[in-house]
C-alpha positions in Angstrom: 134.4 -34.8 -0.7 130.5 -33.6 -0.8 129.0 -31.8 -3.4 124.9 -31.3 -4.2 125.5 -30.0 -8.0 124.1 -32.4 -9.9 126.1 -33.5 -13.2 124.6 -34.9 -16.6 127.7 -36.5 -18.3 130.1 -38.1 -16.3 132.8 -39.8 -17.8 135.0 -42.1 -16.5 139.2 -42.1 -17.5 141.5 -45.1 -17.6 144.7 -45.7 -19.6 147.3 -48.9 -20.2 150.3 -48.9 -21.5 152.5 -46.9 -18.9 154.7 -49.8 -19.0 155.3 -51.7 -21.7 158.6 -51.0 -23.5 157.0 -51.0 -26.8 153.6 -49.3 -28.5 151.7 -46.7 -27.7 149.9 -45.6 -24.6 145.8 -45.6 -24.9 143.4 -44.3 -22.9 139.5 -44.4 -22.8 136.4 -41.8 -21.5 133.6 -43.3 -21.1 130.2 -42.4 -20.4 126.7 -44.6 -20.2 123.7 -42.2 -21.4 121.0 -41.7 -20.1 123.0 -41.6 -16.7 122.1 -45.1 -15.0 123.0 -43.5 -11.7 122.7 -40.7 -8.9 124.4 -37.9 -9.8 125.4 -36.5 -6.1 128.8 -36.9 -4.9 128.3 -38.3 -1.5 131.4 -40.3 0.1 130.8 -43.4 2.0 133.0 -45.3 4.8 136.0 -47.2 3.1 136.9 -44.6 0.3 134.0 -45.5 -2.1 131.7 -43.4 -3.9 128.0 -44.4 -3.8 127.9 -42.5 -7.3 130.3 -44.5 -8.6 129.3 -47.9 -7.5 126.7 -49.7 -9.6 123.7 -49.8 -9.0 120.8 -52.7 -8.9 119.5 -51.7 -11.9 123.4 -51.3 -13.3 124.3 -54.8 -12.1 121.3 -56.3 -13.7 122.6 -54.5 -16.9 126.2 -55.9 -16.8 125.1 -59.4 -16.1 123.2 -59.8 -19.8 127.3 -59.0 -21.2 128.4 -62.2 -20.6 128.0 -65.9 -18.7 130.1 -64.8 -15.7 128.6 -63.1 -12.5 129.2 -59.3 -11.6 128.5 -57.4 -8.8 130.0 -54.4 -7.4 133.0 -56.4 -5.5 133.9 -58.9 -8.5 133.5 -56.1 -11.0 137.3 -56.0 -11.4 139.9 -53.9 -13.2 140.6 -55.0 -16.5 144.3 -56.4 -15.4 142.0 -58.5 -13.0 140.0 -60.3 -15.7 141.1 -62.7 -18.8 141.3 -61.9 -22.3 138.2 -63.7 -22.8 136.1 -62.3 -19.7 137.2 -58.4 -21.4 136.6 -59.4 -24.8 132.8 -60.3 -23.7 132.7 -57.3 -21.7 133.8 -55.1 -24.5 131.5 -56.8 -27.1 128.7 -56.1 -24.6 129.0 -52.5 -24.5 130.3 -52.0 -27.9 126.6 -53.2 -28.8 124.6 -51.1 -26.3 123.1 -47.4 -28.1 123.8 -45.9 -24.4 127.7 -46.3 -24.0 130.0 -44.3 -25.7 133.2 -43.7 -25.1 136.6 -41.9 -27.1 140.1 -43.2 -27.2 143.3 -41.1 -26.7 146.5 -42.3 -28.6 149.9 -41.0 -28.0 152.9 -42.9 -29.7 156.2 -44.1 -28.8 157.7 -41.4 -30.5 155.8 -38.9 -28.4 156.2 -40.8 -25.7 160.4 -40.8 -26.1 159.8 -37.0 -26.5 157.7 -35.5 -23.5 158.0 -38.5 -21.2 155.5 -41.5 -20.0 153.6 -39.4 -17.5 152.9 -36.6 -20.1 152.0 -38.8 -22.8 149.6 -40.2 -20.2 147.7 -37.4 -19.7 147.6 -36.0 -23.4 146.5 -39.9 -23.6 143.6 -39.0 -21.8 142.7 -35.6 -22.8 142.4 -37.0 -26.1 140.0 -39.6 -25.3 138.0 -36.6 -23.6 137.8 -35.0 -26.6 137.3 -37.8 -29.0 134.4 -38.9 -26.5 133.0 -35.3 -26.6 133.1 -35.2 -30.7 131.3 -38.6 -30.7 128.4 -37.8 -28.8 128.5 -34.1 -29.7 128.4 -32.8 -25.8 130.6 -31.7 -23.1 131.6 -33.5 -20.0 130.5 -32.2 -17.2 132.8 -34.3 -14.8 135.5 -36.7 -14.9 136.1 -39.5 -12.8 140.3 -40.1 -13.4 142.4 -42.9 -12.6 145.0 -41.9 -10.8 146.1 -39.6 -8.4 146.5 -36.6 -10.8 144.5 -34.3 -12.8 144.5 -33.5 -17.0 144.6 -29.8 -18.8 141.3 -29.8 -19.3 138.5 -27.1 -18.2 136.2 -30.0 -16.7 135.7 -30.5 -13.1 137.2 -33.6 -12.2 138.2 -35.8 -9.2 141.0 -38.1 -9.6 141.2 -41.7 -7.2 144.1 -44.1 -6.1 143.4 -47.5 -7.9 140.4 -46.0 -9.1 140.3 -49.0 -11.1 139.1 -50.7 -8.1 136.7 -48.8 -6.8 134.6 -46.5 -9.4 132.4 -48.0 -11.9 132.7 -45.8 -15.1 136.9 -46.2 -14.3 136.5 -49.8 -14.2 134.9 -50.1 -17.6 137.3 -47.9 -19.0 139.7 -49.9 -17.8 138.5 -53.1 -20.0 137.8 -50.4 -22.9 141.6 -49.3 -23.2 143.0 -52.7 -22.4 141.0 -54.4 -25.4 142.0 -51.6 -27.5 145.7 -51.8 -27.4 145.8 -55.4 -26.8 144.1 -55.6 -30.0 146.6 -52.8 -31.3 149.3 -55.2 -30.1 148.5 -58.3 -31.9 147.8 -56.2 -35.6 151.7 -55.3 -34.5 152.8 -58.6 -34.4 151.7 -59.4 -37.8 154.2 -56.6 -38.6 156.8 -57.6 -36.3 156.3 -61.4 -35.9 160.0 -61.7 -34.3 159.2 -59.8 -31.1 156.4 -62.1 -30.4 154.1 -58.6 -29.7 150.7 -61.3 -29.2 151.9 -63.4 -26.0 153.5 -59.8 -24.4 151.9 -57.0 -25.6 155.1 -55.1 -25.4 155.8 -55.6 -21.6 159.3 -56.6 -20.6 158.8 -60.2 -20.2 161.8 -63.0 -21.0 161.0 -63.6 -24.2 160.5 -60.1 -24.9 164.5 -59.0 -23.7 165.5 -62.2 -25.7 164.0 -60.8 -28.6 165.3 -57.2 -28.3 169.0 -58.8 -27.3 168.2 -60.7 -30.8 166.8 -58.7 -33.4 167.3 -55.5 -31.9 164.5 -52.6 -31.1 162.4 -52.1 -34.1 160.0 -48.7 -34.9 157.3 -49.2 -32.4 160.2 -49.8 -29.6 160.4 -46.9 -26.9 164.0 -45.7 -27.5 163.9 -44.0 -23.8 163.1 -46.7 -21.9 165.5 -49.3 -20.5 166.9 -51.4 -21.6 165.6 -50.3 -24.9 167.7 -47.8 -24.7 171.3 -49.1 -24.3 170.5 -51.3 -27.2 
């Protein structure tokens, strides 16, 4: 891919929460104002982007967010980094004027209704637009997760395990992943049987110990297995 147009606002889409087998699915857009980056799409050797990879000045940004080192190969996904190490990260940019970003929220409910892979992408379409209301602009491109594209009238690019290997992705990976996991654990107070704050809602032991217990309970996705036979 090549392109010389020049964009103003990227943003960059992640979700989490395809699947867990209870909750809601949440995705993030988020963009870093003024643009901290070159904004020509030139690919390099391996699959990266040089766009999308940080920068000097970028790197030297990230490392005031916490005590732990970054740089553009330890920079991982947010499934790739401890609670702790995404809280800081999350802190860090929750506190600095040039990030913003939006979150998209689809429920269960609408998940049981049009399916995990639409509620995905009407997860992210929503963060587009909540990110868009927030900073009172339109995207001018969107860097996706994935190897799809969302209903939106935004030129985009989507990337395999984009979570890897663009920048923007990467923090919205960490910016969904706090989000619902924080989600999660205000569930549990609700829910304290299901034990919501050691699984988030994936299908770990405990979690099928508690369902063949107690039973799904409102926030349970009835069309998933084995949430479904229950």
């Amino acid at each position: 891919m090549a392109c010389k147009k020049k964009y103003k606002i990227i943003a960059g889409i992640d979700e989490v929460g395809r699947g867990p087998l209870a909750g809601p699915v949440i995705a993030a857009a988020i963009t870093i104002q003024p643009a901290r980056q070159s904004l020509r799409l030139r690919p390099m050797a391996g699959g990266q982007f040089s766009i999308f990879s940080p920068s000097p000045r970028q790197l030297a940004w990230l490392r005031r967010a916490s005590n732990f080192q970054f740089s553009n190969r330890c920079l991982k996904d947010s499934k790739k980094l401890s609670p702790k190490k995404r809280e800081e990260v999350f802190e860090f940019l929750k506190k600095d004027p040039d990030v913003k970003w939006g979150i998209g929220r689809v429920s269960e409910k609408v998940i049981d209704r049009i399916n995990i892979f639409q509620a995905t992408k009407l997860s992210m379409q929503r963060a587009v637009k909540n990110l868009e209301k927030k900073i009172q602009k339109k995207s001018d491109f969107l860097l996706i997760d994935g190897n799809f594209g969302i209903d939106l009238p935004i030129s985009q690019q989507s990337f395999i395990k984009g979570d890897e290997r663009i920048f923007l992705i990467k923090l919205a990976s960490i910016i969904a992943k706090v989000t619902r996991d924080r989600m999660m654990l205000r569930y549990h107070k609700k829910y304290p049987q299901y034990r919501f704050d050691r699984h988030k809602g994936y299908g770990t032991r405990i979690h099928f110990e508690m369902l063949q217990k107690y039973g799904p309970c409102k926030i349970h996705r009835k069309s998933f297995r084995p949430v479904s036979e229950l």
